[in-house]
DRENVEXKE-578651 format. One record per residue (C-alpha): residue number from 1; x negated, y negated, z. Coordinates in Angstrom, 1 decimal, padded with zeros to 4 digits, always signed. Example, Ala and Ser with C-alpha at 12.3 -4.5 7.8 and 13.67 -1.06 7.14 Angstrom:
! residues 2
+--------+--------+--------+--------+
: drennu :     c1 :     c2 :     c3 :
+--------+--------+--------+--------+
:      1 : -012.3 : +004.5 : +007.8 :
:      2 : -013.7 : +001.1 : +007.1 :
+--------+--------+--------+--------+
***
This chain:
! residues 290
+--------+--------+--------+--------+
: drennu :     c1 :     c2 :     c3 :
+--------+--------+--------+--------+
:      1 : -012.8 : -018.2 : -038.3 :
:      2 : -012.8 : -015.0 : -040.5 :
:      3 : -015.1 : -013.5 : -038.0 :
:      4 : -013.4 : -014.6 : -035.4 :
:      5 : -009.7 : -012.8 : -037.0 :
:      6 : -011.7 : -009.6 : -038.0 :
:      7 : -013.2 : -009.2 : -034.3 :
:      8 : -009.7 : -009.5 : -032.9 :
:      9 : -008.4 : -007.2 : -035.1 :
:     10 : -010.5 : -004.5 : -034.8 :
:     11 : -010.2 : -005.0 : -031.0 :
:     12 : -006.4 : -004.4 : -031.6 :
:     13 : -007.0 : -001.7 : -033.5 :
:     14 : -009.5 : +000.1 : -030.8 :
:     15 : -006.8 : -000.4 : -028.2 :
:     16 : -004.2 : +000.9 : -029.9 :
:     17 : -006.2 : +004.0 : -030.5 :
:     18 : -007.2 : +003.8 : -026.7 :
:     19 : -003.5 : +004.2 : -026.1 :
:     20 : -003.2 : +006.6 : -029.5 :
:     21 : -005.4 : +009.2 : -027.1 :
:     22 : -003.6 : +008.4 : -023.8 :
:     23 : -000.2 : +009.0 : -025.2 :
:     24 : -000.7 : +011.7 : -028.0 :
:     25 : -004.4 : +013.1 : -026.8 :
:     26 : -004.7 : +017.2 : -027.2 :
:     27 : -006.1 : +017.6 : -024.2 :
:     28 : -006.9 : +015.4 : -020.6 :
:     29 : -011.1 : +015.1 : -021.7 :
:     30 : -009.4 : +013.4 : -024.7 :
:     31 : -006.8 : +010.8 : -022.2 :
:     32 : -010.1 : +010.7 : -020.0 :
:     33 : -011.7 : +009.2 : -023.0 :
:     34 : -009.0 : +006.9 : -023.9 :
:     35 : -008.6 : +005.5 : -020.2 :
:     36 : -012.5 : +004.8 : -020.2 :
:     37 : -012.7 : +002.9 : -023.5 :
:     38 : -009.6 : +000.7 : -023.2 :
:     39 : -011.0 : -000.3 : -019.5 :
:     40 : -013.9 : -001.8 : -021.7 :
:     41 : -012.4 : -003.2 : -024.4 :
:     42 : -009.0 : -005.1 : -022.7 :
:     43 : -009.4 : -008.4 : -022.7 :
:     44 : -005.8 : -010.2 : -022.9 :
:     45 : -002.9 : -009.6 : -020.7 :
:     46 : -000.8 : -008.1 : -023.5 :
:     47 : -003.6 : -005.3 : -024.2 :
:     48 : -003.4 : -004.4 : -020.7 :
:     49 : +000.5 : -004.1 : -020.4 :
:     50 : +000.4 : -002.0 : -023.7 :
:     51 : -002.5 : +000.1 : -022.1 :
:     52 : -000.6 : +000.5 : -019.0 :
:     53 : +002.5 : +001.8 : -020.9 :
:     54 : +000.4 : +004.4 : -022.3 :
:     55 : -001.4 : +005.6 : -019.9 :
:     56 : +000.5 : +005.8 : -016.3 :
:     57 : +001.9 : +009.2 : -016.5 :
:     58 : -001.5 : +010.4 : -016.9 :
:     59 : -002.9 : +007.9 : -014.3 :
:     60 : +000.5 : +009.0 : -012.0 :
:     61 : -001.1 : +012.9 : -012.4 :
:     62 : -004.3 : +011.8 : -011.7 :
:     63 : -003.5 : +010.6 : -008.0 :
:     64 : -002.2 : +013.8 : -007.5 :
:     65 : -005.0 : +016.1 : -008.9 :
:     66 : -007.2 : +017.8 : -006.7 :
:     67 : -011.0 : +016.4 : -006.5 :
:     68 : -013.5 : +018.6 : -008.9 :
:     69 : -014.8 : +021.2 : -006.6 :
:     70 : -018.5 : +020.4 : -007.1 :
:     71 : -017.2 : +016.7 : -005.3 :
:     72 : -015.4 : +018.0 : -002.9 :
:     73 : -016.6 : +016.2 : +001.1 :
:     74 : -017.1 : +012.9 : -001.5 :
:     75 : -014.0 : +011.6 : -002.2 :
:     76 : -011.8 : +012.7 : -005.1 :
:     77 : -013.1 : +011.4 : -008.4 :
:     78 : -009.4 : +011.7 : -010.0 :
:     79 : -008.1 : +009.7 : -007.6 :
:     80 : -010.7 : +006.9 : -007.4 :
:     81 : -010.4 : +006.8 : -011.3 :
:     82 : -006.4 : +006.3 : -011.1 :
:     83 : -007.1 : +004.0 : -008.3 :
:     84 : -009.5 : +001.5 : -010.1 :
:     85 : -007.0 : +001.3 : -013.0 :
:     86 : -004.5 : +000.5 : -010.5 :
:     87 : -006.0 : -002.2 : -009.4 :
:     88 : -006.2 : -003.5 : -012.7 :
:     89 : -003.0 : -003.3 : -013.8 :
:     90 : -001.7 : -004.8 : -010.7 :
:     91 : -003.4 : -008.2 : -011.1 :
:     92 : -000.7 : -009.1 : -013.8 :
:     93 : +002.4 : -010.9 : -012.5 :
:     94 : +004.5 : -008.9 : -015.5 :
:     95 : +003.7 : -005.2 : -014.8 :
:     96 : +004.1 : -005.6 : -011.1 :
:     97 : +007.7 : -006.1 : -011.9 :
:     98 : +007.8 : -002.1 : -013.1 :
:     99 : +009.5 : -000.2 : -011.0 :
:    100 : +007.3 : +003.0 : -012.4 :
:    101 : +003.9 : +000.8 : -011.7 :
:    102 : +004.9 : +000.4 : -008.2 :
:    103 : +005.9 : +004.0 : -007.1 :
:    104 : +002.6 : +005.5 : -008.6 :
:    105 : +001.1 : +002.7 : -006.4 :
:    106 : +002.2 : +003.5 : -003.2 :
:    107 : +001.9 : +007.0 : -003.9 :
:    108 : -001.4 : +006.8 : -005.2 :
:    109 : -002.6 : +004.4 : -001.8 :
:    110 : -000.8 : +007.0 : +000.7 :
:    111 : -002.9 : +009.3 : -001.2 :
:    112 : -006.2 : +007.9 : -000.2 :
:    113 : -005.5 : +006.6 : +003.0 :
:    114 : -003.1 : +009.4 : +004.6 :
:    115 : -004.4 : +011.4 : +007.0 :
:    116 : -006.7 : +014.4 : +005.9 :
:    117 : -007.4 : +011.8 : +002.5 :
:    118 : -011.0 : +012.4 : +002.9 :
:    119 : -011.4 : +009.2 : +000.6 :
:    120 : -014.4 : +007.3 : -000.5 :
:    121 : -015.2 : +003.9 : +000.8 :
:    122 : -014.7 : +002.8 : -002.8 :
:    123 : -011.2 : +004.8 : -002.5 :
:    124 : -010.2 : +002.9 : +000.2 :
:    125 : -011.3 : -000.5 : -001.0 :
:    126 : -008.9 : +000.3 : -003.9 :
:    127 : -006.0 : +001.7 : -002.4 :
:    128 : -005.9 : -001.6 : +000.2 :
:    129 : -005.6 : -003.4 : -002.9 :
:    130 : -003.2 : -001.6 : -004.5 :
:    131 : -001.0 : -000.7 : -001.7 :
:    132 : -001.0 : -005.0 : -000.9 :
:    133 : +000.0 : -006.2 : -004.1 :
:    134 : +002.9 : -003.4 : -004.1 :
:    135 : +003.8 : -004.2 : -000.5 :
:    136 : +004.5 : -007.6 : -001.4 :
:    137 : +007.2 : -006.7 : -004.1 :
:    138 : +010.7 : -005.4 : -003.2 :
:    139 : +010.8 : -002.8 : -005.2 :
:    140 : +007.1 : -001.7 : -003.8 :
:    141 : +008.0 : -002.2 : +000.0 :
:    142 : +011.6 : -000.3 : -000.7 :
:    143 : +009.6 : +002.6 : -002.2 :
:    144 : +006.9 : +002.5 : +000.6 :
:    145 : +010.8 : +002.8 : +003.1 :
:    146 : +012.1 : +005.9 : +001.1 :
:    147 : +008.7 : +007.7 : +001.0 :
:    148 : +008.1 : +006.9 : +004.9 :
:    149 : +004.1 : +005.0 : +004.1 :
:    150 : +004.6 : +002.5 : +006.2 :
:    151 : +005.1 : +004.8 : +009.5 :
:    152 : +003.4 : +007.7 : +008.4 :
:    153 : +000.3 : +006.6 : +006.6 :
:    154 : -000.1 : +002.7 : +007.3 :
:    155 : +000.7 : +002.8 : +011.1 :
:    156 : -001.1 : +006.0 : +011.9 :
:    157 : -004.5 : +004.3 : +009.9 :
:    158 : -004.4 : +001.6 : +012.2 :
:    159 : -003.7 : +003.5 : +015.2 :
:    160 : -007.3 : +005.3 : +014.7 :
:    161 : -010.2 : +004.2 : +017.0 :
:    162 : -012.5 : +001.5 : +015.7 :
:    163 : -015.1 : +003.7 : +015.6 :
:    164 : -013.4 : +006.8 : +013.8 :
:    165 : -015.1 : +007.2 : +010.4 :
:    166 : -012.0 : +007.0 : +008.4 :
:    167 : -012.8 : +004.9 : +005.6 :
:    168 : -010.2 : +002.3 : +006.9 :
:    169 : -012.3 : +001.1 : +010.0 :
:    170 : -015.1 : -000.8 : +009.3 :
:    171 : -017.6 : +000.4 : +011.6 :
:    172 : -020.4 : -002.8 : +010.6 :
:    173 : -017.7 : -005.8 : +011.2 :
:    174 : -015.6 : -006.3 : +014.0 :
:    175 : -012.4 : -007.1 : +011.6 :
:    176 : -008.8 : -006.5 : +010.8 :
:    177 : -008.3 : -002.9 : +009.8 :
:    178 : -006.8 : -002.7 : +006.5 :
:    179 : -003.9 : -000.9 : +007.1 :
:    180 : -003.2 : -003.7 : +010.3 :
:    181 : -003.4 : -005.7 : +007.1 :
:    182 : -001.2 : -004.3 : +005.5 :
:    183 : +001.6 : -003.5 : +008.1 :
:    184 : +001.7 : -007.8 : +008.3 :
:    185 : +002.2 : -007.9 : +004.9 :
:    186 : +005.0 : -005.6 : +004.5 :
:    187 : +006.2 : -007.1 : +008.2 :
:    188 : +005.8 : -010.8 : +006.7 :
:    189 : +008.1 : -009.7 : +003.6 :
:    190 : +011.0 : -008.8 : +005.4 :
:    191 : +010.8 : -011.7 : +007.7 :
:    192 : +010.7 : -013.9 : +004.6 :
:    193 : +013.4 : -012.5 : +003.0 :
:    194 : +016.4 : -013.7 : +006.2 :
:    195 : +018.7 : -015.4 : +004.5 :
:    196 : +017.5 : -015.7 : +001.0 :
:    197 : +017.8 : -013.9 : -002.5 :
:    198 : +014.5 : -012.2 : -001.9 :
:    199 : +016.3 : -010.1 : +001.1 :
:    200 : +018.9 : -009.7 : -001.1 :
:    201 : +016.5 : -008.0 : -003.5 :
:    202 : +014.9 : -005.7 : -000.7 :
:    203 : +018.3 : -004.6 : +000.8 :
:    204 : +019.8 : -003.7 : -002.4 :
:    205 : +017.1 : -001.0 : -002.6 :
:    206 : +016.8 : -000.3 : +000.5 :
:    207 : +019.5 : -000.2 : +003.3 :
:    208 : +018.8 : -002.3 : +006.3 :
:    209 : +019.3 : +000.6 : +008.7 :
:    210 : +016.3 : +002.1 : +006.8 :
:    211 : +013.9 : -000.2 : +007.0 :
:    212 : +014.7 : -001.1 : +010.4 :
:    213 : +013.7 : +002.4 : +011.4 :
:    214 : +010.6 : +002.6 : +009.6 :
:    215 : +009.2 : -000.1 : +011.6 :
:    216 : +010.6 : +000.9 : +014.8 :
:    217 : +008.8 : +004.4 : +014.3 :
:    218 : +005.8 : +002.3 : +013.5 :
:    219 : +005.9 : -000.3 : +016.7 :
:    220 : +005.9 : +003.3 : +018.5 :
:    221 : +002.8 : +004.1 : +017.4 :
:    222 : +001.2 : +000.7 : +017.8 :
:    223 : +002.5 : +000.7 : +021.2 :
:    224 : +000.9 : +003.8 : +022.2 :
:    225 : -002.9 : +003.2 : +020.7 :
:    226 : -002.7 : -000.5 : +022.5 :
:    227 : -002.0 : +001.2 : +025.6 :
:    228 : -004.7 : +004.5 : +025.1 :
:    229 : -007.3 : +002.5 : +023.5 :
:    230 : -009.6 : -001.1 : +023.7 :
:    231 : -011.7 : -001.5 : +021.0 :
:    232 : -012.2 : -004.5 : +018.1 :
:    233 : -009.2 : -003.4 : +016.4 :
:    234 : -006.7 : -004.2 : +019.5 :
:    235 : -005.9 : -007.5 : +018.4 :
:    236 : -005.2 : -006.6 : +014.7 :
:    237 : -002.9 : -004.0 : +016.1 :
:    238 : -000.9 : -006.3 : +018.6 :
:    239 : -000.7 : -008.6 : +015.3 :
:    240 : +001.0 : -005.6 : +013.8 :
:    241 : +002.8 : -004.3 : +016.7 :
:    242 : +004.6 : -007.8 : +016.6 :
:    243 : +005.0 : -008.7 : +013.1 :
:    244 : +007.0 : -005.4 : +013.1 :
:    245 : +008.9 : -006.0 : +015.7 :
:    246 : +010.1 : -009.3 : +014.1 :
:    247 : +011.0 : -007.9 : +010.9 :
:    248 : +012.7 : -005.1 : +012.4 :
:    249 : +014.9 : -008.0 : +014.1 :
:    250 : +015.6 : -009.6 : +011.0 :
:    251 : +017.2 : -006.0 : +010.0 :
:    252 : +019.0 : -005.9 : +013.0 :
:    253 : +020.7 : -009.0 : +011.9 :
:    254 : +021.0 : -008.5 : +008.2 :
:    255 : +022.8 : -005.1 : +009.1 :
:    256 : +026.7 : -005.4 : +008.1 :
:    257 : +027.9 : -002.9 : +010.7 :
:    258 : +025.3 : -002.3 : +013.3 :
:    259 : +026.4 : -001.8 : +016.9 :
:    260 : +025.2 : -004.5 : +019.7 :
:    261 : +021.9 : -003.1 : +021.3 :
:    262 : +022.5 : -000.8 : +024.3 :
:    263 : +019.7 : +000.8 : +026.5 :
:    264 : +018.9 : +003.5 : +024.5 :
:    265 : +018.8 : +001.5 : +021.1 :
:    266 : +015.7 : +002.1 : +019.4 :
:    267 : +014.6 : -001.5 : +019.5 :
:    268 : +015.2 : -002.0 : +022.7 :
:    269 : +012.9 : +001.4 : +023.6 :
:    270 : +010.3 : +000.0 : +021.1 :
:    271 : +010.5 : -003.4 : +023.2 :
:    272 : +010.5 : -001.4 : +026.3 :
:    273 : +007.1 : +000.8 : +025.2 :
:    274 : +005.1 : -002.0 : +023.6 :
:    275 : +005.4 : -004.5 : +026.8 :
:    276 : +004.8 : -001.9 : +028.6 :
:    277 : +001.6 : -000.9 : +027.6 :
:    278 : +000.8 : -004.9 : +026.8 :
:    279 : +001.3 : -005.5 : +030.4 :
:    280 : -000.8 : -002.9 : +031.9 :
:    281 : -003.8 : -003.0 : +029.5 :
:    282 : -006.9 : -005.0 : +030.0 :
:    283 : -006.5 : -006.9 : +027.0 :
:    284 : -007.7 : -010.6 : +027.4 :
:    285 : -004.7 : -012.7 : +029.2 :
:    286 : -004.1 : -014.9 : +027.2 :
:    287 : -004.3 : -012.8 : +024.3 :
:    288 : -001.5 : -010.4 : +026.6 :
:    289 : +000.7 : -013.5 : +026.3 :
:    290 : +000.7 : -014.5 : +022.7 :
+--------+--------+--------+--------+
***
């Protein structure tokens, strides 16, 4: 048992001088060393909330640093380490109730899978991940509104060609594309939330007129690759097209003061455009129904 308290201890100790470097280190080789050891030597959820306190400002400049220049064409090694600590800390139900945990997750996802990301496939595995446990918080999906992810990184991912070799399509499986993945979840949120204290949660950080938008400009785009492309990603991205359509309803309604729809509503264009292009594809006809 003495053994047992001694081991324990000194693990406490180690981690607390993981976070000693992280928080007070003299220069970033010396946070670099403290983020490496204390992602060996965590093993209880409290040692990984207390590492997490330390080290996310560093891990929140990390996302943003540019890849070493001898990497560069091979993804961004700052990044992917920021990314796979991520994706640690968001497995624990507490810390995905920070606020500050959240926004460095959706920026650091948008990082890797934006356009021009030039992300690893590791990268991408890791932002997916990230980017769907922050999607399914409200504080995570209201963040993802403000900063515009959801129409200007997740909707144009899954607008790209099956066969484009951006890290999001899987060019070996005829499956969903992440970001389709992704668009549901955020879509499946909102739709969730109509008329309970989860929507009240979402639309106190984020108006309804906002999010509304933000998946209107994203059916848009949806719209427009069903009707220019065929390929094995058209069914995840009707899946998307109308999960988004049906949470941008549920804003419609959970608006105090918005006007009844008129021809020009955006809505009603989005409608207009995605039917459109639904009706004269080549997509399978009973698929064209659903």
């Amino acid at each position: 048992a003495m053994a047992v308290a001694s081991a324990s201890a000194g693990t406490g100790q180690s981690i607390e001088h993981c976070c000693g470097l992280l928080q007070k280190g003299k220069s970033d080789e010396e946070r670099f060393v403290g983020l490496l050891l204390a992602s060996k030597l965590v093993a209880e959820p409290a040692e990984l909330r207390r590492v997490c306190g330390a080290a996310l400002p560093f891990v929140h400049r990390l996302v943003h640093s540019p890849p070493p220049p001898d990497t560069v064409g091979n993804g961004n090694l700052y990044r992917g380490l920021a990314l796979s600590v991520l994706a640690s800390f968001v497995t624990d139900a507490e810390l995905l109730s920070r606020s500050d945990l959240l926004s460095c997750a959706v920026a650091a996802g948008a990082s890797a899978l934006g356009a021009g990301a030039d992300a690893s496939a590791e990268e991408a595995r890791d932002a997916a991940t990230v980017l769907d446990a922050a999607l399914r918080q409200p504080a995570g999906l209201a963040e993802a509104v403000r900063t515009r992810v959801v129409s200007t990184v997740l909707a144009s991912a899954s607008a790209l060609p099956a066969e484009s070799t951006s890290p999001l399509a899987d060019q070996d499986q005829a499956q969903a594309p992440p970001a389709c993945s992704l668009l549901i979840v955020a879509s499946e949120l909102i739709c969730a939330s109509a008329g309970t204290p989860l929507g009240d949660a979402i639309f106190s950080l984020a108006h309804p007129h906002a999010v509304r938008s933000e998946f209107l400009a994203t059916t848009s785009q949806l719209a427009l690759a069903l009707g220019a492309s065929r390929d094995a990603a058209t069914a995840a991205r009707l899946g998307a097209l109308l999960a988004a359509l049906r949470a941008a309803e549920v804003c419609n309604g959970r608006a105090d003061e918005l006007l009844p729809l008129a021809a020009t509503d955006p809505l009603s264009e989005a409608l207009r455009l995605g039917l459109g292009s639904l009706l004269s594809s080549k997509i399978q006809p009973a698929m064209r129904a659903d």
